[in-house]
VOPAGU-2260 file (C-alpha; in pm, 1 decimal, decimal comma):
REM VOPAGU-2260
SITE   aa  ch    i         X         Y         Z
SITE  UNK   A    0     727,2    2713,6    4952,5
SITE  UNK   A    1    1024,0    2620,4    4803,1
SITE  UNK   A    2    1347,6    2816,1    4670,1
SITE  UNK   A    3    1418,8    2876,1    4317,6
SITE  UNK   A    4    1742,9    2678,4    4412,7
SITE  UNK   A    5    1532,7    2384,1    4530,3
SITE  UNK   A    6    1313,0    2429,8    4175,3
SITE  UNK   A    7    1631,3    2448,4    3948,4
SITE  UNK   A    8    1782,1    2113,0    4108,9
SITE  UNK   A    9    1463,7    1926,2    4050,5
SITE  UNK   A   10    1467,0    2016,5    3702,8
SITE  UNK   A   11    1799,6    1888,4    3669,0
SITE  UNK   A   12    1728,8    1578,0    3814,6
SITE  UNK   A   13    1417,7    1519,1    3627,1
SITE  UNK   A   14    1622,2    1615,3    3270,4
SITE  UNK   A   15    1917,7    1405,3    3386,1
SITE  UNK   A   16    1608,1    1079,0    3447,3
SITE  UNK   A   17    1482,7    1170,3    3103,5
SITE  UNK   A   18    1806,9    1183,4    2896,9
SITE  UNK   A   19    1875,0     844,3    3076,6
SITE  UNK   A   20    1553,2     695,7    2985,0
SITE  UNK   A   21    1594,8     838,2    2606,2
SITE  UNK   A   22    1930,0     686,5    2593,9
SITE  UNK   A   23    1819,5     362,8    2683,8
SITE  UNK   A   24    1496,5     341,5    2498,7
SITE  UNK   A   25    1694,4     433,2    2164,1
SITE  UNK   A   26    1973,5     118,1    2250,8
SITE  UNK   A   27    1677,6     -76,6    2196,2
SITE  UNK   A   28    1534,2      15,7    1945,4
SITE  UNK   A   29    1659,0    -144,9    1590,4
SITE  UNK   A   30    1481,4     -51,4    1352,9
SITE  UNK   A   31    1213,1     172,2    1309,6
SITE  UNK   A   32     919,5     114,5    1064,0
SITE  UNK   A   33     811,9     355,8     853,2
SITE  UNK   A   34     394,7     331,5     735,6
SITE  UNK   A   35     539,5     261,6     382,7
SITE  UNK   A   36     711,2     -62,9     530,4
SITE  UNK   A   37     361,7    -133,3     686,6
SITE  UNK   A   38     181,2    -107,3     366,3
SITE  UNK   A   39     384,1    -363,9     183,2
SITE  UNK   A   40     463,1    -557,3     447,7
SITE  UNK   A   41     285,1    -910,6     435,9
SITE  UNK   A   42      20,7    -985,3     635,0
SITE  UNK   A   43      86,6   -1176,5     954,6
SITE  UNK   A   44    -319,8   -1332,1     895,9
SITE  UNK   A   45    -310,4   -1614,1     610,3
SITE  UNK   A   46    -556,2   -1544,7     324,3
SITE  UNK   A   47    -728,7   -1786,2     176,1
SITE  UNK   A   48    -732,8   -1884,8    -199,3
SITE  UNK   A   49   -1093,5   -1820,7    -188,5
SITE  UNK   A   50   -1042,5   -1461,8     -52,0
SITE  UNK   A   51    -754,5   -1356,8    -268,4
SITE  UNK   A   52    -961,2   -1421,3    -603,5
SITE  UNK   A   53   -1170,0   -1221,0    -444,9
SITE  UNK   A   54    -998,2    -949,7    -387,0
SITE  UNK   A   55    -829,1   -1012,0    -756,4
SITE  UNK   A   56   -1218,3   -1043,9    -904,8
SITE  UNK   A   57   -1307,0    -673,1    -709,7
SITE  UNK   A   58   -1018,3    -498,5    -804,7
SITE  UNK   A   59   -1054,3    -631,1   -1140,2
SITE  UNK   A   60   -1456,9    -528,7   -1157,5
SITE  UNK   A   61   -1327,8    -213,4   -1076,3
SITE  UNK   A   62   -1092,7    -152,1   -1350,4
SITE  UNK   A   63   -1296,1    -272,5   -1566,5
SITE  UNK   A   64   -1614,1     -19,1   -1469,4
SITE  UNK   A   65   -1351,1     230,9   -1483,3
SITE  UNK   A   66   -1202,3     202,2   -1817,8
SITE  UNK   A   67   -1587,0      82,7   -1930,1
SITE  UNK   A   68   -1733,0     441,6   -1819,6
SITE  UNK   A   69   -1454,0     601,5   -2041,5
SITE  UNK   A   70   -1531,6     430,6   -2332,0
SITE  UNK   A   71   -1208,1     205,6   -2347,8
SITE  UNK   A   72   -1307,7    -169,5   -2358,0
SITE  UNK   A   73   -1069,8    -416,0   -2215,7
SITE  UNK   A   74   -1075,7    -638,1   -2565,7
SITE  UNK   A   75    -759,7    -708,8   -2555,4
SITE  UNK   A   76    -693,3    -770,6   -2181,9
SITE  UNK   A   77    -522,8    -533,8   -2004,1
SITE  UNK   A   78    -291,1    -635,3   -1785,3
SITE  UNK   A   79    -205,7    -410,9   -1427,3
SITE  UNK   A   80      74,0    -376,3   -1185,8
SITE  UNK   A   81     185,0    -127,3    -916,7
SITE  UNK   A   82     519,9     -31,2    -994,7
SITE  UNK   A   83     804,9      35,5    -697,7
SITE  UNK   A   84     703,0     384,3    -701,8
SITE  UNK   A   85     362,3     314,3    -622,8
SITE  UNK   A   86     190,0     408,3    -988,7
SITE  UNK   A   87     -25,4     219,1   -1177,4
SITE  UNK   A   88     111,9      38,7   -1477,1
SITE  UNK   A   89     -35,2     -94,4   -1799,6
SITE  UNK   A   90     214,1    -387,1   -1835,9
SITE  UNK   A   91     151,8    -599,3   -2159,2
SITE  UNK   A   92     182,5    -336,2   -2427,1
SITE  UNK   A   93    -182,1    -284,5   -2468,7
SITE  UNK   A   94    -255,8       9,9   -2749,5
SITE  UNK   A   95    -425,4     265,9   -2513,5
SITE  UNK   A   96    -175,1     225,5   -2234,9
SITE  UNK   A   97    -106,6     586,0   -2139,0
SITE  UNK   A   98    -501,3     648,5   -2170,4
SITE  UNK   A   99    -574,3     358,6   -1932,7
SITE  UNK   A  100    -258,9     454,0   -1672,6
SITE  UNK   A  101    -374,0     808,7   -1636,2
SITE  UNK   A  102    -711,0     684,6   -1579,7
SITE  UNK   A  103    -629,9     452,7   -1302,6
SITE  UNK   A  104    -381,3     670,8   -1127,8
SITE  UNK   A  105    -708,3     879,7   -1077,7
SITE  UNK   A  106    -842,9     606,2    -889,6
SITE  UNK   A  107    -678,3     554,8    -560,9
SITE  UNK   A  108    -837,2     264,2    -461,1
SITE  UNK   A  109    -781,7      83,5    -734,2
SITE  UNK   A  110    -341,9      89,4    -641,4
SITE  UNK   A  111    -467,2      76,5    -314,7
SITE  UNK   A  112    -632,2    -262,5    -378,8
SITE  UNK   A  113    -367,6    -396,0    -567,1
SITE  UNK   A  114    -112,2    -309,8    -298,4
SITE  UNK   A  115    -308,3    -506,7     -42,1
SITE  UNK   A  116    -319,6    -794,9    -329,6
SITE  UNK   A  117      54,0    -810,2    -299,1
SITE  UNK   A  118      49,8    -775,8      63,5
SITE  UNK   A  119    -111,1   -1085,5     120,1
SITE  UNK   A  120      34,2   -1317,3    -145,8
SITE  UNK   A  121     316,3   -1324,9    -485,1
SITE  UNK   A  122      55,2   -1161,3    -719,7
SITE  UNK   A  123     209,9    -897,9    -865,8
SITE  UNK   A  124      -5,1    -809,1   -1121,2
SITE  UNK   A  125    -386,9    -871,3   -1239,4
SITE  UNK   A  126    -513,1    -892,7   -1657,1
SITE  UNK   A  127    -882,1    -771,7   -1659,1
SITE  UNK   A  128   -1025,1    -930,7   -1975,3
SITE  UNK   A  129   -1402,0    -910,4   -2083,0
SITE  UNK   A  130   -1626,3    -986,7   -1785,6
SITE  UNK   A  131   -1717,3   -1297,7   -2032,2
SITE  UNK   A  132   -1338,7   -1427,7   -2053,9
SITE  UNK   A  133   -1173,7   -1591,3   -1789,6
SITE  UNK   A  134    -933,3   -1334,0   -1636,7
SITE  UNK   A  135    -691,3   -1354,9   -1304,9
């Protein structure tokens, strides 16, 4: 059995080892990464042209089925971003703007699409015109 004595210097010992080892595991540490950095950080895995339009074409079908199941046709284009503080913005001064923005912020994956559009390569932004007109 040991002594309370005995038990106290242990403890000691074993806070002293662990103050040590949290001293020297924040010296080494630079710079810590927060999940917002992760999200728009690029991609260390290459995409390929053929999967970006992809992705671009998806997102795009989405918007579109979105806006076309509230009755707002995308004649003219409308043209999409994700602002810095992560909201959905109608970019090219398209007449039912506000309409269309508070639309899309109610769809999460669509920022959520386009954020992983700009994670992977310098597209910034996406025009949806009629699924008959070419659109990027």
């Amino acid at each position: 059995m040991t002594s309370a004595f005995t038990t106290a210097r242990l403890a000691l010992k074993a806070a002293s080892v662990a103050t040590r080892f949290a001293g020297e595991l924040a010296q080494n540490v630079q710079h810590a990464t927060g999940f917002d950095d992760l999200l728009r950080a690029p991609s260390s895995e290459p995409v390929s042209e053929g999967k970006l339009q992809t992705m671009i074409e998806n997102v795009g079908n989405t918007i579109r089925s979105c806006l076309s199941a509230a009755g707002i046709d995308v004649n003219p284009p409308v043209e999409v971003s994700v602002g810095e503080d992560a909201k959905l913005r109608v970019s090219n001064g398209h007449p039912r703007a506000a309409e269309i923005e508070k639309l899309l912020t109610e769809e999460p994956r669509i920022a959520d699409q386009l954020r992983q559009i700009q994670a992977v390569s310098s597209v910034d932004r996406i025009v949806v015109a009629p699924a008959n007109l070419p659109h990027s």
